[in-house]
gemmi code that builds the backbone of each chain (N, CA, C; Angstrom):
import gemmi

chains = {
    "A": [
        ("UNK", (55.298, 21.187, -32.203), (56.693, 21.570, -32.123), (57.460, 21.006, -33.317)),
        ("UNK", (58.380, 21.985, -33.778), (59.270, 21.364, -34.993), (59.762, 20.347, -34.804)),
        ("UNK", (59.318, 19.200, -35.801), (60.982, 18.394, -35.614), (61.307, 17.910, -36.721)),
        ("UNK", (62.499, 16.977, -36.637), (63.491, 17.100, -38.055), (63.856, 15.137, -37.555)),
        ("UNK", (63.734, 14.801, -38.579), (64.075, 13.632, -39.128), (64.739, 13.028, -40.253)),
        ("UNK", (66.016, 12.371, -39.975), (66.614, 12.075, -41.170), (66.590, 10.560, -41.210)),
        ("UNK", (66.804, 10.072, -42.666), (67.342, 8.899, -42.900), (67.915, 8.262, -44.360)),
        ("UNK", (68.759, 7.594, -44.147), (68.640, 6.392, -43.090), (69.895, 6.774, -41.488)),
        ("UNK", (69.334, 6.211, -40.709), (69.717, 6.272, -39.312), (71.830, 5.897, -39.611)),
        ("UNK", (71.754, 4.289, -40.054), (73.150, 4.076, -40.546), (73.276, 4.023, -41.455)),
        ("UNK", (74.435, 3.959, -42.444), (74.724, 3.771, -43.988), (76.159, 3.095, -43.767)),
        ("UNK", (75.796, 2.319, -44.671), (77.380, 1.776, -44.956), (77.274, 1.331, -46.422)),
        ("UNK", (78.325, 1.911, -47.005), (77.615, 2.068, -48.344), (79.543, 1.869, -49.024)),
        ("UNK", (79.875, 1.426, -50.702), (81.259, 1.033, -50.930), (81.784, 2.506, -51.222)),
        ("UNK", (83.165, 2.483, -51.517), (84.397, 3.523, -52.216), (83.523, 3.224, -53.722)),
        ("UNK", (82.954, 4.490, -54.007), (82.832, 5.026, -55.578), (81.287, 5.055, -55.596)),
        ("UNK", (80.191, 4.287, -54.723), (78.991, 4.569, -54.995), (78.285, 5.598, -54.576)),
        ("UNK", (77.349, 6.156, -54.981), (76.600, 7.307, -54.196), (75.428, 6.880, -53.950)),
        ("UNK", (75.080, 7.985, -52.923), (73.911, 7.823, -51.802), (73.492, 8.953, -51.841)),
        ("UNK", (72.121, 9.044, -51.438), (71.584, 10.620, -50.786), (71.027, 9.985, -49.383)),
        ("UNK", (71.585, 11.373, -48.655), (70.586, 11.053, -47.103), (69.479, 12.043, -46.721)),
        ("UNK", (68.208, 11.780, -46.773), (67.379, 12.590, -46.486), (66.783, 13.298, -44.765)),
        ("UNK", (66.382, 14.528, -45.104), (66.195, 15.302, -43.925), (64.558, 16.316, -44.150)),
        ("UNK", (64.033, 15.177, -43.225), (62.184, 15.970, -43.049), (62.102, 16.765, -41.750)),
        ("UNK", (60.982, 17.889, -42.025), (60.895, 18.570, -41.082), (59.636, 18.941, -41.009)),
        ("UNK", (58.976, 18.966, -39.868), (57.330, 19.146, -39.814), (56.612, 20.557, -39.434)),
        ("UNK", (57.870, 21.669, -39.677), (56.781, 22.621, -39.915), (57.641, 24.159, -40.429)),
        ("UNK", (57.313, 25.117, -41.088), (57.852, 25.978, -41.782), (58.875, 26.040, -41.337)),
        ("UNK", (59.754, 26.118, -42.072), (60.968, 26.335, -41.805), (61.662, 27.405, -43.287)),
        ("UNK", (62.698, 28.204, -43.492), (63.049, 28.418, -44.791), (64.933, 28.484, -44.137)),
        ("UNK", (65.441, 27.987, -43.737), (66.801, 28.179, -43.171), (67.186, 26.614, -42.934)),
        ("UNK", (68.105, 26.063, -43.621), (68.436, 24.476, -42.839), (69.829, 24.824, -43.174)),
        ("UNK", (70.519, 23.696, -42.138), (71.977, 23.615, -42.621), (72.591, 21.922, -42.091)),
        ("UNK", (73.561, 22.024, -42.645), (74.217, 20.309, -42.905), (75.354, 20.763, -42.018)),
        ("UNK", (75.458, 19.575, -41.112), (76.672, 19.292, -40.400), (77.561, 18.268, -40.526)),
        ("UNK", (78.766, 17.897, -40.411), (79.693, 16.912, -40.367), (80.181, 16.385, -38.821)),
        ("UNK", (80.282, 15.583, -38.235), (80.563, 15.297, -36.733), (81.222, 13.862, -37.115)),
        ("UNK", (82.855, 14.304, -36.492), (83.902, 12.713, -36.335), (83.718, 12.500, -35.181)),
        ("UNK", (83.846, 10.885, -34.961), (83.988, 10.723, -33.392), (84.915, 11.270, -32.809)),
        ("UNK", (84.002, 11.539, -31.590), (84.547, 12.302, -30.186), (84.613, 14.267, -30.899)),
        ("UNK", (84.559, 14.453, -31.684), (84.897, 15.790, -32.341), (83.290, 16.689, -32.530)),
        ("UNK", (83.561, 18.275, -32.480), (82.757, 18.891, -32.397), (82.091, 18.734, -33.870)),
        ("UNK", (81.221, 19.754, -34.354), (80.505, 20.030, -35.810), (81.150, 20.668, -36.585)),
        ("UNK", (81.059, 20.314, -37.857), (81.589, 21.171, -38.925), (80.607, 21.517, -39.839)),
        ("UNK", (80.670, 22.518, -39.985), (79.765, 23.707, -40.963), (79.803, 22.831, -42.512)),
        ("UNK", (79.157, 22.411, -43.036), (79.207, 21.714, -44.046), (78.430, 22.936, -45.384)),
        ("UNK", (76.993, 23.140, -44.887), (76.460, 24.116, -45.885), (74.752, 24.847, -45.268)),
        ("UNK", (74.447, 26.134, -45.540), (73.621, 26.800, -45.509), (72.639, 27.009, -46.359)),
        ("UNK", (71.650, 26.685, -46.187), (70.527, 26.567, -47.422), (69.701, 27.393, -46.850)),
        ("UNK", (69.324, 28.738, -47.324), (68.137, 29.921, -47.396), (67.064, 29.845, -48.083)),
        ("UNK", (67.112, 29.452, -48.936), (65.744, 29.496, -49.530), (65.358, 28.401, -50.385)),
        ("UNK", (64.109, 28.399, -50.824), (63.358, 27.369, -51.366), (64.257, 26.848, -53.161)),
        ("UNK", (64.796, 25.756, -53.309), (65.140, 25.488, -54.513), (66.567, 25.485, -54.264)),
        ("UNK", (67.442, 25.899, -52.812), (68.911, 26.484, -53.192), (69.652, 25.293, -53.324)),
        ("UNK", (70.643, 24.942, -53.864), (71.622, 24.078, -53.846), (72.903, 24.066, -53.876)),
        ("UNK", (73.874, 23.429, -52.992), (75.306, 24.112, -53.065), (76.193, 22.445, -53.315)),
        ("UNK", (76.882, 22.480, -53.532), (77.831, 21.632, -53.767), (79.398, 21.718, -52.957)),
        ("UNK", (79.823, 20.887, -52.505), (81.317, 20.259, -52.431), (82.214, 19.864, -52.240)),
        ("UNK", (82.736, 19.346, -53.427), (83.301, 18.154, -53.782), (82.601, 17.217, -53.604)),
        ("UNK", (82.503, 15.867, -53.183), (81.423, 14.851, -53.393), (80.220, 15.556, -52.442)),
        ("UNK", (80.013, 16.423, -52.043), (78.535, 16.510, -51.111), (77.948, 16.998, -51.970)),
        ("UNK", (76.652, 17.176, -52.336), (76.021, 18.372, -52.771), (74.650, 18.499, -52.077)),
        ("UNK", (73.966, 19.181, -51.309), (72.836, 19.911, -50.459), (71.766, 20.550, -51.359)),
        ("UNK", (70.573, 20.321, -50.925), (69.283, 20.828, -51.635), (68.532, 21.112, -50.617)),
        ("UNK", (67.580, 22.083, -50.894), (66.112, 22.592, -50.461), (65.127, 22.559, -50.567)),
        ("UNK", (64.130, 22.161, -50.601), (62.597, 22.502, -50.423), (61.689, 22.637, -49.958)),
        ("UNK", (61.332, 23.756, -49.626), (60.537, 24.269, -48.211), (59.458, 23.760, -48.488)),
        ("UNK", (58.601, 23.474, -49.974), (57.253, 22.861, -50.339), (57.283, 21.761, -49.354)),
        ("UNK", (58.114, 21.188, -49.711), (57.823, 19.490, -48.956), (58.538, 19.607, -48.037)),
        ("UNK", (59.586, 20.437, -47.557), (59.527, 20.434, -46.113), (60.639, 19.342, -46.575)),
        ("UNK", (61.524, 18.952, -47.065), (63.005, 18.502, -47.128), (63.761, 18.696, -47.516)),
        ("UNK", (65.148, 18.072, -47.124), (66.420, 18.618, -47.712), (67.345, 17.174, -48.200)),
        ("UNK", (68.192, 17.456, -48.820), (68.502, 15.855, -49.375), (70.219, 16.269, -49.572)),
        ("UNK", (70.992, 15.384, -48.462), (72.669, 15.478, -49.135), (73.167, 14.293, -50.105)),
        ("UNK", (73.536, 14.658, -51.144), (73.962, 13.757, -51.701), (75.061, 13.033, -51.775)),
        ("UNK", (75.980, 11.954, -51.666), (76.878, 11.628, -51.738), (77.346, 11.467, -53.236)),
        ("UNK", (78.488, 11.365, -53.709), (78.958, 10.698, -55.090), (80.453, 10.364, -55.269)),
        ("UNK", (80.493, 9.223, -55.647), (81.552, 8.277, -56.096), (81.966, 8.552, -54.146)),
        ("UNK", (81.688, 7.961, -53.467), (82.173, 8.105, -51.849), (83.775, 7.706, -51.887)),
        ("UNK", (84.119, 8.327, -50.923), (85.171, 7.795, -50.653), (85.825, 7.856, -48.701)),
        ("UNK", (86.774, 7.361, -48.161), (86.361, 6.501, -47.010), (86.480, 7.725, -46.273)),
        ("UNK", (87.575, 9.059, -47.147), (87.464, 10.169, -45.706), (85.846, 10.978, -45.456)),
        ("UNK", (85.159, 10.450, -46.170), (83.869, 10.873, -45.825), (83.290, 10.404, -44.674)),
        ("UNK", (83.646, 9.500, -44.085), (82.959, 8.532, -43.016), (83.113, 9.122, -42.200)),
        ("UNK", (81.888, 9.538, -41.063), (81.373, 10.440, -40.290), (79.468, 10.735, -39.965)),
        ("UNK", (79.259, 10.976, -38.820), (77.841, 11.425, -38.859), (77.411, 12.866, -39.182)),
        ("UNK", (76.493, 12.695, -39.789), (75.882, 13.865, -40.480), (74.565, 14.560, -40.028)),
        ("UNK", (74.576, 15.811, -39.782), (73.609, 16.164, -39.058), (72.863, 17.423, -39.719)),
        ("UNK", (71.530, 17.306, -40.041), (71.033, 18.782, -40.689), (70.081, 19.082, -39.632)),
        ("UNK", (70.078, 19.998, -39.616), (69.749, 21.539, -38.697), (68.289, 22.161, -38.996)),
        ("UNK", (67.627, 22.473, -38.539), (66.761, 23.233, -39.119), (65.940, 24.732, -38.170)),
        ("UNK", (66.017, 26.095, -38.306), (66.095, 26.888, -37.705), (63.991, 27.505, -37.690)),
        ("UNK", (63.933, 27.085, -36.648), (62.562, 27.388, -36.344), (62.065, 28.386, -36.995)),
        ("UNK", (60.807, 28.691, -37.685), (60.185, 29.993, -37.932), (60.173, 31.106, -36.482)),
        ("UNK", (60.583, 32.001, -37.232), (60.364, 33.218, -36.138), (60.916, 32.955, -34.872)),
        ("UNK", (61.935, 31.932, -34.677), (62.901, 31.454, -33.665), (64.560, 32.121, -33.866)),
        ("UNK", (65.075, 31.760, -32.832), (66.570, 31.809, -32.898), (66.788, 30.567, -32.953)),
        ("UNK", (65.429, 29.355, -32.791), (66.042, 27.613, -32.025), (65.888, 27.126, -33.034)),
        ("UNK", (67.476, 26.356, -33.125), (67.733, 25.043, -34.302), (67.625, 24.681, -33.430)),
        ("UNK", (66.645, 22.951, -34.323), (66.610, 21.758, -34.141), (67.340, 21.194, -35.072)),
        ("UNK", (67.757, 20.104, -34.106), (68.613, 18.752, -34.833), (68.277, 17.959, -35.452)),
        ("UNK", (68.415, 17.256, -36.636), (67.911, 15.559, -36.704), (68.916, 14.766, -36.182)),
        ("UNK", (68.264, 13.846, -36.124), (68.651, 12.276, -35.054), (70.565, 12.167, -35.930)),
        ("UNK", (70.573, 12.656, -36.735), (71.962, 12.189, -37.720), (72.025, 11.081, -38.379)),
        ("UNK", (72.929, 10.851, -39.496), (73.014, 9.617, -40.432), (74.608, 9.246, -39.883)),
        ("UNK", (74.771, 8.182, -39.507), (75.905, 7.791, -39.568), (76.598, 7.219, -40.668)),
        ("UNK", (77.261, 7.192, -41.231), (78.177, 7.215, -42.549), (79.505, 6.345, -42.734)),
        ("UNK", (79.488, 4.967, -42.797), (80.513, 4.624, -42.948), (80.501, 4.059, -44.049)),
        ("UNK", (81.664, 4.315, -45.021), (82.704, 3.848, -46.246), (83.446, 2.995, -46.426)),
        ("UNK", (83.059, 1.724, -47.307), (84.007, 0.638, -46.993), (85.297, 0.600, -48.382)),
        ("UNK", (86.164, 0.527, -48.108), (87.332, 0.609, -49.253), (87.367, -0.922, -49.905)),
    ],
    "B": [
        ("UNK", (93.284, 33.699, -37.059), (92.160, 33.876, -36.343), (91.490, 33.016, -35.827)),
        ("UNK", (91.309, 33.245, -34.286), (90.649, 32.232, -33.186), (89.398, 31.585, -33.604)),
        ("UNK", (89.468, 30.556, -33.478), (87.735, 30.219, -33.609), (87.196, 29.826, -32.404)),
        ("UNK", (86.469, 29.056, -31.946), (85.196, 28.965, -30.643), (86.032, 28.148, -29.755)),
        ("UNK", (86.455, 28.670, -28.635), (87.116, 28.219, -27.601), (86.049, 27.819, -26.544)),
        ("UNK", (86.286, 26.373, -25.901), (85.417, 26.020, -24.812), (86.532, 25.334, -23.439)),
        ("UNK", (86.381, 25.770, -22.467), (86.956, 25.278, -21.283), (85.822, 24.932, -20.245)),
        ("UNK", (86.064, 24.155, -19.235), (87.484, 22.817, -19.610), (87.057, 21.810, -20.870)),
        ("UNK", (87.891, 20.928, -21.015), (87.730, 19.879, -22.116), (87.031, 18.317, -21.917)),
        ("UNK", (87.204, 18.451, -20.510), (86.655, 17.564, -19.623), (86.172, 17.576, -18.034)),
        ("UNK", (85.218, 17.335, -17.621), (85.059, 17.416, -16.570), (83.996, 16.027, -15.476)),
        ("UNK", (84.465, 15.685, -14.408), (83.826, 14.719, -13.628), (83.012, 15.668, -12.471)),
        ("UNK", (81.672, 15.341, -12.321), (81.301, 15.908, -10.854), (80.436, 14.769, -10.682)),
        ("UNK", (79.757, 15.052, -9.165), (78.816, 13.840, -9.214), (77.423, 14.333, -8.615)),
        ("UNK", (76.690, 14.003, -8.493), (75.114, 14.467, -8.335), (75.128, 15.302, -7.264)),
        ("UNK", (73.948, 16.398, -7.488), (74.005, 17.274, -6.814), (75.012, 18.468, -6.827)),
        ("UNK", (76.012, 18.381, -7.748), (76.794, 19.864, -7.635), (76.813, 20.322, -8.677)),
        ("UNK", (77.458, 21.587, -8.432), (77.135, 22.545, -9.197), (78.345, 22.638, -10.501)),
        ("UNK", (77.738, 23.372, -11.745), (79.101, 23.166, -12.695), (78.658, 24.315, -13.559)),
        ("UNK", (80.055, 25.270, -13.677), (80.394, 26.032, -14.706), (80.869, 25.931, -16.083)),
        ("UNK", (80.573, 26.003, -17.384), (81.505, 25.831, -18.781), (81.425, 27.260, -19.235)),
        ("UNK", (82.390, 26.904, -19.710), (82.762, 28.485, -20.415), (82.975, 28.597, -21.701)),
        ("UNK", (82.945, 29.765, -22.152), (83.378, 29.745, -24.175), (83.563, 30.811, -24.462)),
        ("UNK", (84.564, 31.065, -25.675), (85.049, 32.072, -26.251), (84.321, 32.498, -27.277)),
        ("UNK", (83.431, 32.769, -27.720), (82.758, 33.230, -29.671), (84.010, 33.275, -30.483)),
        ("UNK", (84.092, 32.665, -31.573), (84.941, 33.303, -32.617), (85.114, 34.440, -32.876)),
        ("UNK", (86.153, 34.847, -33.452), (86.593, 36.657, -33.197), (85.361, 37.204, -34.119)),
        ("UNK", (85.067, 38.261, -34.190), (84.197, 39.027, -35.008), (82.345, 38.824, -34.228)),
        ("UNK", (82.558, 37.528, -33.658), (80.539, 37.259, -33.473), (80.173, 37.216, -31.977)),
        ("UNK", (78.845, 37.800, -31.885), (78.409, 38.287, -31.165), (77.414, 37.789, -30.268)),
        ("UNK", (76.980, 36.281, -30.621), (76.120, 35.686, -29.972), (76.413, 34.431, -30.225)),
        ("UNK", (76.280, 33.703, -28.800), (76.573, 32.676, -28.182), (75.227, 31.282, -27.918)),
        ("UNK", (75.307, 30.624, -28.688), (74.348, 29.660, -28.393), (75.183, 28.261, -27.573)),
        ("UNK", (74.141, 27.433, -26.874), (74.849, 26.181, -25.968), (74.155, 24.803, -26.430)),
        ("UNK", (74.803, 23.787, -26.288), (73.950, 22.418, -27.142), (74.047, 21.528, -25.517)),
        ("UNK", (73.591, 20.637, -25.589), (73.699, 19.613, -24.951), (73.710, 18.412, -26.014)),
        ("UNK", (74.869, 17.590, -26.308), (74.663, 16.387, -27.212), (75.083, 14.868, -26.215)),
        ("UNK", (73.894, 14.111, -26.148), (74.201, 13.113, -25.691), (74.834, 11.887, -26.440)),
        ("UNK", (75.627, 11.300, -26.012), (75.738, 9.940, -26.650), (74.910, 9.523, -27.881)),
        ("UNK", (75.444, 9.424, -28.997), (75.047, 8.924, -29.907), (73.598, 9.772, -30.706)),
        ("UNK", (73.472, 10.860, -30.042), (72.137, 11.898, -30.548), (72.448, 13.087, -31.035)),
        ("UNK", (71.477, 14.206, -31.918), (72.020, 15.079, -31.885), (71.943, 16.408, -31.370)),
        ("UNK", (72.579, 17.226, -30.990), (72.919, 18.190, -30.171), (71.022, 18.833, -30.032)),
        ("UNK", (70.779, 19.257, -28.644), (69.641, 19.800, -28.165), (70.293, 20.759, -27.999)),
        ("UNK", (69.247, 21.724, -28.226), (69.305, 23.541, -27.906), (68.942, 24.292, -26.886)),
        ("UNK", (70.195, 24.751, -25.819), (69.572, 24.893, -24.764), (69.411, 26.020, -24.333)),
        ("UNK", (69.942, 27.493, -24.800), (69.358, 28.736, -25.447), (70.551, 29.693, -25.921)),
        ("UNK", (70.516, 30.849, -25.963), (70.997, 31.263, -26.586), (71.427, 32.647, -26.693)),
        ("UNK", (72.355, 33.275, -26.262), (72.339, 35.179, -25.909), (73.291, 35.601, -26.655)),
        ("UNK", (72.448, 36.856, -27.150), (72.977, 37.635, -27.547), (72.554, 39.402, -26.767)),
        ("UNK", (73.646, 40.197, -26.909), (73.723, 41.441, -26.446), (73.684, 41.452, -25.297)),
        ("UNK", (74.194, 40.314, -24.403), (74.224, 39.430, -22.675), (72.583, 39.510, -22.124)),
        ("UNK", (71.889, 39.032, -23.189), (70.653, 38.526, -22.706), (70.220, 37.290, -23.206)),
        ("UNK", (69.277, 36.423, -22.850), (68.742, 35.170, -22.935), (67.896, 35.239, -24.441)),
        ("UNK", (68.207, 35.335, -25.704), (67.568, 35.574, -26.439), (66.166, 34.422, -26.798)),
        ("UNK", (66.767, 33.106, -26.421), (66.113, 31.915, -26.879), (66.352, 30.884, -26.303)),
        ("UNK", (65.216, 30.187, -25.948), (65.520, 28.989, -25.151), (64.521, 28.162, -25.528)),
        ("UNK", (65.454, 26.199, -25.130), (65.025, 25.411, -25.819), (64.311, 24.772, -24.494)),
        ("UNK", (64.106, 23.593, -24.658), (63.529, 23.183, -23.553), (64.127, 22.282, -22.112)),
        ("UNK", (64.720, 23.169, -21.312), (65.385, 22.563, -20.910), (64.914, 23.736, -19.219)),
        ("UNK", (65.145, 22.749, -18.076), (64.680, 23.569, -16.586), (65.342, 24.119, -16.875)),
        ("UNK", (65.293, 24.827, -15.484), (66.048, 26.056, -15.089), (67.173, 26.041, -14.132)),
        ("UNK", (67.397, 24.670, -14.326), (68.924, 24.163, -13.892), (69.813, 24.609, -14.436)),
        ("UNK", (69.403, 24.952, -15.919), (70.291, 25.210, -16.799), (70.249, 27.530, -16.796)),
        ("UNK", (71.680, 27.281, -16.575), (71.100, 29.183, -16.987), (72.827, 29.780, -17.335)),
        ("UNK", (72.632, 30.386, -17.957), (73.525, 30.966, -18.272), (74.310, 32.961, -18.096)),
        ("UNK", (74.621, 33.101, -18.644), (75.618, 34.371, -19.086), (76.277, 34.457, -19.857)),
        ("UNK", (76.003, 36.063, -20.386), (77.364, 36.526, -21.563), (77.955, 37.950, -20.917)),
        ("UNK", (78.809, 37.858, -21.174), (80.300, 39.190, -21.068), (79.510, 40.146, -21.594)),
        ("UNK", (80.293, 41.569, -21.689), (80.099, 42.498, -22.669), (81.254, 42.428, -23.433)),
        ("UNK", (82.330, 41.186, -23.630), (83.282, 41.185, -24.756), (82.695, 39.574, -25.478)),
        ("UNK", (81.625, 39.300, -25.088), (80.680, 38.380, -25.883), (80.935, 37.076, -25.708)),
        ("UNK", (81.828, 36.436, -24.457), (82.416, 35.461, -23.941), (80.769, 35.341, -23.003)),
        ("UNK", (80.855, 33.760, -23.244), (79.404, 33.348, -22.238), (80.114, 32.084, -21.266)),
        ("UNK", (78.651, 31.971, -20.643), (79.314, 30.438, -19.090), (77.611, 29.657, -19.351)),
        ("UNK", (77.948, 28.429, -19.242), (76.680, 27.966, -18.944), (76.704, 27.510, -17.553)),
        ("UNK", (75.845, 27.864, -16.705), (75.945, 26.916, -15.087), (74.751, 25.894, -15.320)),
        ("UNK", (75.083, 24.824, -14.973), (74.128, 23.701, -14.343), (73.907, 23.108, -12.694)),
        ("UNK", (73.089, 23.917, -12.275), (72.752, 23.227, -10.817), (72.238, 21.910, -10.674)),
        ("UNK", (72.200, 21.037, -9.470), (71.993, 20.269, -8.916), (71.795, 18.805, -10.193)),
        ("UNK", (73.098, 19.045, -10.216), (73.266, 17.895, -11.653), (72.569, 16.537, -11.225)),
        ("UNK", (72.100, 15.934, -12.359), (71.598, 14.498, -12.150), (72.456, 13.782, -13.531)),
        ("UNK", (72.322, 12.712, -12.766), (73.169, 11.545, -13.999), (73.056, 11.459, -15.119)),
        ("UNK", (71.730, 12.105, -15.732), (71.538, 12.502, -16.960), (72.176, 13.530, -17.444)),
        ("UNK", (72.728, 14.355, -16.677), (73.220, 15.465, -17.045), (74.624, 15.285, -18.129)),
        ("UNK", (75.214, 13.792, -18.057), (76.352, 13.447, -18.907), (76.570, 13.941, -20.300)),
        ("UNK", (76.987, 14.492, -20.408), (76.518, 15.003, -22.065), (77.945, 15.420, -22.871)),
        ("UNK", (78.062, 16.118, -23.658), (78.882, 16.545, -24.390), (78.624, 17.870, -24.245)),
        ("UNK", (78.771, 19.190, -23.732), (77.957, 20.332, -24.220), (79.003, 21.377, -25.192)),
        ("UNK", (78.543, 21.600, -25.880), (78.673, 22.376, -27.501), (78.133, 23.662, -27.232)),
        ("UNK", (79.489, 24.929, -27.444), (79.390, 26.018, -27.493), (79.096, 26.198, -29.211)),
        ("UNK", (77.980, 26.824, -29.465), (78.443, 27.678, -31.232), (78.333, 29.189, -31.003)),
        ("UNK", (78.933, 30.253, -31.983), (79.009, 31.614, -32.473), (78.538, 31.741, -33.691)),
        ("UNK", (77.906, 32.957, -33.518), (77.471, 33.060, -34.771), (77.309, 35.285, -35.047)),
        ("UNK", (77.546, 35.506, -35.500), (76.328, 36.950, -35.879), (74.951, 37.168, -35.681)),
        ("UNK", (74.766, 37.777, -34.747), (73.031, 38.572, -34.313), (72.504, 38.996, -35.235)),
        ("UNK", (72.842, 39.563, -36.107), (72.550, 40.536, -36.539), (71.057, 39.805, -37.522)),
        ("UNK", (71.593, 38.860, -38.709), (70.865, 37.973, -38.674), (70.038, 36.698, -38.110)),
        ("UNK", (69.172, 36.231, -38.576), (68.960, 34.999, -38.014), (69.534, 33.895, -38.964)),
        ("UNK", (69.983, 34.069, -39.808), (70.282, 32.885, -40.995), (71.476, 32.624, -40.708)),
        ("UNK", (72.608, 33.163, -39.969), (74.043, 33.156, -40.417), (74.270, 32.062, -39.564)),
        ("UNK", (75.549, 31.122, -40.056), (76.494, 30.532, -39.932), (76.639, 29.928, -38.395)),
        ("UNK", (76.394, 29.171, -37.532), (76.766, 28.756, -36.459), (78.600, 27.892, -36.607)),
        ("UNK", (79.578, 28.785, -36.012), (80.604, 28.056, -35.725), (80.464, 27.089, -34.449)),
        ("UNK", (80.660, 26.150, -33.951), (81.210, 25.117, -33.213), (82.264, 25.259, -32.242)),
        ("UNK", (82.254, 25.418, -31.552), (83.601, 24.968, -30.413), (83.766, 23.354, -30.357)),
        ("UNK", (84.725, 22.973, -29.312), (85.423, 22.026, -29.552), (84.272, 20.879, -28.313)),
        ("UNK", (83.675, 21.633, -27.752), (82.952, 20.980, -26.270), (84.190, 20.854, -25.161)),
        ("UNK", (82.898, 21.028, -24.113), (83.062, 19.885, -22.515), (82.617, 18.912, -22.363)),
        ("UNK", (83.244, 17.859, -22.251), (82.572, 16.311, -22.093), (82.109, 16.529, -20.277)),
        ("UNK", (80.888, 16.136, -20.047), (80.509, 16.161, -18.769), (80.396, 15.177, -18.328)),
        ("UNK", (80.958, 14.470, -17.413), (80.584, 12.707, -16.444), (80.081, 13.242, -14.897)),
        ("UNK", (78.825, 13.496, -14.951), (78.003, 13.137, -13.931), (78.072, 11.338, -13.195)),
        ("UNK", (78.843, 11.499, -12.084), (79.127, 10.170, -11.437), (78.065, 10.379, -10.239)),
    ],
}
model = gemmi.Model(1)
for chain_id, residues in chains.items():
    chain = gemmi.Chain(chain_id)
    for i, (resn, *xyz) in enumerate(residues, 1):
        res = gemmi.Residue()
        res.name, res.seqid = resn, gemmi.SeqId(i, " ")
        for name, pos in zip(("N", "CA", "C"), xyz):
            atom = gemmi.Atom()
            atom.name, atom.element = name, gemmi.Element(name[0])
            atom.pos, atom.b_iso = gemmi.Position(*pos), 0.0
            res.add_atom(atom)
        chain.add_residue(res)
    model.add_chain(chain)
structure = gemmi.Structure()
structure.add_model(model)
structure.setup_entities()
């Protein structure tokens, strides 16, 4: 059965440095997507990645693909504190309608 | 333009009864998927209709079952709740048509199984 693993689990990381948070998945997949989640608050659509190599950007996020290895990587840069939030990438089963979740990165920004 | 409406916003029951949630799709989409997110995890997939049928389902009994409208509004029911049942549950919308497109979010029902 698919599953999806990210890390690191927490981050707490300063105002201006960057980070990437990584997201593995153990079996074909070509569809992932990145979520944003504030406490107590639903998901936010962050970005859609289709195919192998895609990358989207923005403003400090930027999202990658690679179906070879089966990960996806968000990047942070120069952070800043309204970023702080858990982060969740998605990944949409082969020949499924079923996303799976990863566990999420929690994200906090210290000023 | 509306986006993913979920009622109620909160709800208490306690073991053994029965519970309805409901949701709106964002205007334009046509299929309705349901999450269960517990405390501190992230959202499980608990299936999913489109064209008011069960297109996909995650792993979850058959406590769990649902419905969709023919104006594309769905309900999830949960029978004979157990204390685990506490959850957050998360309506998303999206377009059938593909499988790649866009899952919008509703706002959730916080569930307290007492």
């Amino acid at each position: 059965e698919l599953k999806v693993e990210q890390n690191p689990l927490f981050l707490s990381m300063q105002e201006g440095k960057n980070y990437t948070i990584y997201c593995n998945y153990s079996t074909t997949s070509d569809r992932l997507y990145w979520y944003r989640q504030d406490p107590g608050k639903s998901l936010e659509s962050l970005f859609v990645l289709l195919s192998n190599g895609a990358v989207k950007q923005e403003g400090r996020l930027m999202a990658s693909l690679d179906t070879k290895a089966r990960l996806s990587t968000l990047h942070i840069t120069a952070a800043v504190h309204d970023l702080s939030a858990t982060y969740f990438c998605a990944v949409l089963a082969s020949g499924t309608y079923k996303y799976i979740f990863g566990t999420g990165t929690r994200l906090k920004v210290l000023a | 333009d509306a986006g993913v409406t979920q009622s109620p916003t909160h709800l208490i029951k306690t073991r053994g009864q029965q519970v309805t949630l409901r949701c709106s799709p964002k205007s334009g989409h046509d299929t309705v998927s349901w999450y269960q997110q517990a405390l501190g995890q992230g959202p499980q997939f608990i299936f999913q209709y489109y064209e008011e049928e069960e297109r996909q389902r995650g792993n979850f009994p058959d406590r769990f079952s649902g419905h969709q409208f023919p104006n594309y509004s769905s309900e999830l029911n949960v029978n004979a709740l157990l204390l685990g049942d506490s959850a957050l549950y998360l309506c998303a919308s999206s377009l059938g048509g593909r499988r790649s497109d866009e899952q919008f979010f509703g706002p959730g029902t916080r569930l307290t199984v007492l």
